[in-house]
C-alpha positions in Angstrom: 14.3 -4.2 14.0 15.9 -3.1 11.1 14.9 -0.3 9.3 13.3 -0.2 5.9 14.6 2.5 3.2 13.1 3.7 0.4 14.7 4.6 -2.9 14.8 8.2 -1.9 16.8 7.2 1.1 14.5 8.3 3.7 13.0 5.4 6.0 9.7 4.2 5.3 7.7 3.2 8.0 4.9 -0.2 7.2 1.5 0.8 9.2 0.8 -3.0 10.0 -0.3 -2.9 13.5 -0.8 -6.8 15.1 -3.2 -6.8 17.6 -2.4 -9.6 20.6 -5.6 -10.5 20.8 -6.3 -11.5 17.4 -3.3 -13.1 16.7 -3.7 -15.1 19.4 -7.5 -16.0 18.7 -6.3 -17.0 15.2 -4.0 -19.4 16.9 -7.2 -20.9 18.8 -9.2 -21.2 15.3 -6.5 -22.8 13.6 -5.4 -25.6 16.1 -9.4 -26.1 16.5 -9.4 -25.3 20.2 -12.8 -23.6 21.9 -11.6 -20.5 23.2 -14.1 -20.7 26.1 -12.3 -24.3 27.1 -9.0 -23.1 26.8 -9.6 -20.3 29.2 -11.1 -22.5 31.9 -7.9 -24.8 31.2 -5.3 -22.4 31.7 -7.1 -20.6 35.1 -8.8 -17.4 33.2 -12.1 -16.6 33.1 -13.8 -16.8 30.0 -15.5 -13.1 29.8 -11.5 -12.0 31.0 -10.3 -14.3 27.9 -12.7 -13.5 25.6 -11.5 -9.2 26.3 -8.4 -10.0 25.8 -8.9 -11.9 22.2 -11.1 -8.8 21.3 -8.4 -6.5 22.1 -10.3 -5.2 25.3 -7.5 -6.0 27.7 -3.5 -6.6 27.4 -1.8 -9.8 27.1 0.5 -9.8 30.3 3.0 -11.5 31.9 1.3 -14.1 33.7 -1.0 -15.0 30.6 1.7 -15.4 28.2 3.5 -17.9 30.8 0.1 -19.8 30.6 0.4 -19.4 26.6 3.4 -20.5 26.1 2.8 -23.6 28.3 -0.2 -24.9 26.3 0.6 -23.7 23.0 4.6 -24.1 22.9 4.6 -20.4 21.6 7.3 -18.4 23.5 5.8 -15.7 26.0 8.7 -13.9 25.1 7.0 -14.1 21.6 3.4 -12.9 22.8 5.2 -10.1 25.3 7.2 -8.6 22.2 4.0 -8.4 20.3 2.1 -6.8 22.8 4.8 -4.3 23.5 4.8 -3.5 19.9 1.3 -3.4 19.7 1.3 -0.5 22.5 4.4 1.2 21.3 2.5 1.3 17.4 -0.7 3.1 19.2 1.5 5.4 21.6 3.3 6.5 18.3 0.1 6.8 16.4 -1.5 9.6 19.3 2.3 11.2 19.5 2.9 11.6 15.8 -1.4 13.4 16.0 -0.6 15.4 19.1 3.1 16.7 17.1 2.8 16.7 13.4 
């Protein structure tokens, strides 16, 4: 990723964290799809689905397989977003914890 410079010179850092979930229950809302029916369809239960759209649990490997199988978006797509999403919050504590 590239990095984004101010006039100054000094790198400015954007604090737009994406969270999996929500990205991925906006997906569902636009295409129409019941997120409760999806789940069933692609082998999760829906309590288990419905955590992960809130945030409550990760997207992992084997889910975003399953993603990119029904929705055509690449699991390498949903993995890089989660990874980021988990690197932006591990930052977030280090920066607190270190000034």
């Amino acid at each position: 990723m590239d990095k984004i410079l101010g006039s100054n010179g000094k790198q400015i850092r954007v604090n737009i964290v994406l969270v999996p979930g929500e990205v991925l229950r906006e997906e569902l809302e636009a295409r129409k799809i019941i997120q409760s029916a999806f789940a069933m369809k692609i082998g999760v239960y829906p309590s288990h689905f419905s955590d992960v759209l809130k945030g409550k649990r990760r997207l992992n490997a084997s889910l975003t397989l399953k993603l990119e199988k029904e929705l055509g978006i690449s699991a390498d797509f949903w993995v890089g977003l989660q990874a980021n999403y988990e690197l932006s919050l591990e930052r977030e504590k280090y920066s607190e914890m270190h000034g």
